[in-house]
C-alpha positions in Angstrom: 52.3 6.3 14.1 48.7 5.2 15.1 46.1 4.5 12.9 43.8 6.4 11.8 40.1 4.1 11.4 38.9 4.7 8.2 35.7 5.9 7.5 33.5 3.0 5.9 32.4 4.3 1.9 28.6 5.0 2.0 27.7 2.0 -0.4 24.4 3.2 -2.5 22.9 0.0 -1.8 22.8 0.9 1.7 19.1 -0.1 2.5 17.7 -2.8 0.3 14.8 -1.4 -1.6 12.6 -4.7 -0.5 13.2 -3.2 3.6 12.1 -0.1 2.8 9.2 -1.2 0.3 7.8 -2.8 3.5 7.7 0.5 5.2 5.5 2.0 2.8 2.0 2.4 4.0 -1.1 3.8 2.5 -2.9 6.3 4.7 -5.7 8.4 3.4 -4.8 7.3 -0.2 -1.2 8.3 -0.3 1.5 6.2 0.0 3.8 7.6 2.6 6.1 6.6 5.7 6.2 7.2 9.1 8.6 9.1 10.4 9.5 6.4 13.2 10.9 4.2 10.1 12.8 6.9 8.4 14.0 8.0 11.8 15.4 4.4 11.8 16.3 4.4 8.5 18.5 7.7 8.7 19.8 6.4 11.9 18.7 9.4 13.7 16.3 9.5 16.7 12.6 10.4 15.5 12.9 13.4 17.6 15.6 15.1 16.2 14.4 14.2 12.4 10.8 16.3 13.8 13.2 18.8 15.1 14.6 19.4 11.6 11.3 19.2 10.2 9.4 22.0 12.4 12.5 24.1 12.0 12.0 23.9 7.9 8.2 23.6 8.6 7.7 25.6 4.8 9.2 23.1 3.0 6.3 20.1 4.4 3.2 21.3 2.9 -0.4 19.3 3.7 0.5 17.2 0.8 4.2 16.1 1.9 3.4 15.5 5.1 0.6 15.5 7.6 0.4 13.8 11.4 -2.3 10.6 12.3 -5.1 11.0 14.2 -5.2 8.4 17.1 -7.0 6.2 15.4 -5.5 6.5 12.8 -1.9 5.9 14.3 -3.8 2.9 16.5 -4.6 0.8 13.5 -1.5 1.8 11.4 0.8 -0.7 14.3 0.7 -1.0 17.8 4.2 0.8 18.4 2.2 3.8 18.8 1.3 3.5 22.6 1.2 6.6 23.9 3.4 7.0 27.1 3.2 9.1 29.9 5.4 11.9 30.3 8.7 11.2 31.9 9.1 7.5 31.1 10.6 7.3 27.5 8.8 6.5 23.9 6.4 8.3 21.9 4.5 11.2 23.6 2.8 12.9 20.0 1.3 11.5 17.3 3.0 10.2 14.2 3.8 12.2 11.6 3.7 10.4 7.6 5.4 11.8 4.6 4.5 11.6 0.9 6.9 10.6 -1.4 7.5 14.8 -2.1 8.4 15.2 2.2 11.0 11.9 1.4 12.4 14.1 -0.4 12.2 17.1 0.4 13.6 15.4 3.8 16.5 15.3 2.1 17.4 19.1 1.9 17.1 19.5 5.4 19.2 16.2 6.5 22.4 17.1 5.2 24.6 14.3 5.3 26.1 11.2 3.3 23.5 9.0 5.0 20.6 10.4 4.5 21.5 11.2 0.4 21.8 7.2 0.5 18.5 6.4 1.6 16.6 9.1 -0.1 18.0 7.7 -3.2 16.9 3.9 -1.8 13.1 5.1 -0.8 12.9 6.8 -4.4 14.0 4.2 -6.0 11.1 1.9 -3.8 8.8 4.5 -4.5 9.3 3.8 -8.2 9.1 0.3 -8.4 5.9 0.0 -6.1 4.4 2.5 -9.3 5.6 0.4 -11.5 4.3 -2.9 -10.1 0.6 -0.9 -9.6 0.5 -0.1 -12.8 2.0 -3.5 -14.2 -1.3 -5.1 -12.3 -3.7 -2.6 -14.0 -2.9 -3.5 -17.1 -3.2 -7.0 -16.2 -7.1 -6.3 -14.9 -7.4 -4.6 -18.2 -6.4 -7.1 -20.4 -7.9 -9.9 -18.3 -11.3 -7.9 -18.7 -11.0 -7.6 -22.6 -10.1 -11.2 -22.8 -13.4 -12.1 -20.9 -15.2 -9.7 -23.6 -13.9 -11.8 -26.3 -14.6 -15.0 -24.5 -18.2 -14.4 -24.1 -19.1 -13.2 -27.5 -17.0 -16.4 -28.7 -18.7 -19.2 -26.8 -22.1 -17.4 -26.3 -23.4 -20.3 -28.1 -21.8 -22.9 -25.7 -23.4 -20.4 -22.8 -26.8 -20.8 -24.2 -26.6 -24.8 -24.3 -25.2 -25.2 -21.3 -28.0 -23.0 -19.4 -30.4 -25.2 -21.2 -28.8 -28.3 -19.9 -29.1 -26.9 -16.6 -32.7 -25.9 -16.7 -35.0 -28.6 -14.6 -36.6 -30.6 -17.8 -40.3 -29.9 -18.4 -42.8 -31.8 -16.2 -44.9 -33.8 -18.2 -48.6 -33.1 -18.3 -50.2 -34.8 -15.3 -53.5 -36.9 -15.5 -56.2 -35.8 -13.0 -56.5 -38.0 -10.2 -60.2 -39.8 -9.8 -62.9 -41.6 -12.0 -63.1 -40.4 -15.0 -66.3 -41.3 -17.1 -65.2 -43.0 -20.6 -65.7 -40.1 -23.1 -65.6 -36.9 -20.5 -62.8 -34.6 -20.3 
C-alpha cells in the first residue's frame, strides 16, 4: 500500500512575532500592514487576498482598511513601482489594514493558515502596545525625576551660573594728564 504524505501540523508559532513586528508600519497615525506582506504572510498572492476583500467589502470599513496615495505608497518602500499593463507586478495602489481589517481578514480567509498568523500579527500588535506604553512611562518618570532634580540642586544651579559669569571688569582709570587734585 502507498503512502499517504502527511499533512504537516500548523505549529502556532508559525511566523515569528519579531518578522511580522517588522511589517508593521505607521501610515497616517495608525499602525497597519500592507496587504503585499500579509499576502506573503498567508501565502496567498496579493491579488486574490484583494479579491476576498472587495467581495466582503462591508466588513473593511475606513478605519480597517484604506488604500495609499502614490505618494504615500512611494515613500512607504520602493516595491511599489507601478507596472505597465501586461507585464507582471503591481498595477493599483496598496491597500493597509488596521489591526481591526487583521482581523477581520480573518473571517474571510478561512483556512488553518491564515487562523495561524492572525493569531501571530495579534499577538505583534500587542507587544508593540506594550513596548509604547512601556517607553511612556519611562518619559514620564524620567521628566518627574528632572523636577526633583532641579528643585534639589537649585542651589548648586545658582553657583555654578555664577562661576560661569565673565568676572566684573575693574573700574578703568581715564587715559591722559590728569592735574593733581581734579577728578
Amino acid at each position: 500500500m502507498p503512502s499517504v504524505p502527511k499533512k504537516r501540523p500548523i505549529s502556532q508559532n508559525l511566523v515569528p512575532v519579531e518578522v511580522v513586528e517588522r511589517r508593521i508600519l505607521l501610515i497616517r497615525g495608525h499602525k497597519v500592514m500592507l496587504d503585499s506582506h500579509l499576502a506573503e504572510l498567508y501565502e496567498v498572492p496579493t491579488f486574490r487576498l484583494n479579491e476576498a476583500v472587495k467581495r466582503n467589502r462591508r466588513r473593511f470599513p475606513e478605519d480597517f482598511m484604506f488604500q495609499l496615495g502614490k505618494e504615500e505608497a512611494e515613500a512607504s518602500t520602493s516595491q511599489f513601482a507601478m507596472s505597465k499593463p501586461g507585464r507582471g507586478g503591481r498595477r493599483t495602489l496598496p491597500y493597509v489594514f488596521t489591526e481591526q481589517g487583521v482581523a477581520m481578514l480573518s473571517t474571510v480567509l478561512n483556512s488553518e493558515r491564515a487562523i495561524s498568523v492572525n493569531i501571530a500579527i495579534m499577538r505583534a500588535f500587542v507587544r508593540l502596545r506594550q513596548i509604547l506604553a512601556t517607553h511612556k512611562e519611562l518619559a514620564e518618570r524620567l521628566a518627574a525625576i528632572e523636577e526633583n532634580y532641579d528643585q534639589r540642586f537649585k542651589v548648586v544651579f545658582d553657583i555654578l551660573k555664577q562661576l560661569m559669569e565673565p568676572p566684573p571688569e575693574p573700574p578703568k582709570r581715564p587715559i591722559g594728564f590728569m592735574a593733581p587734585g581734579k577728578k
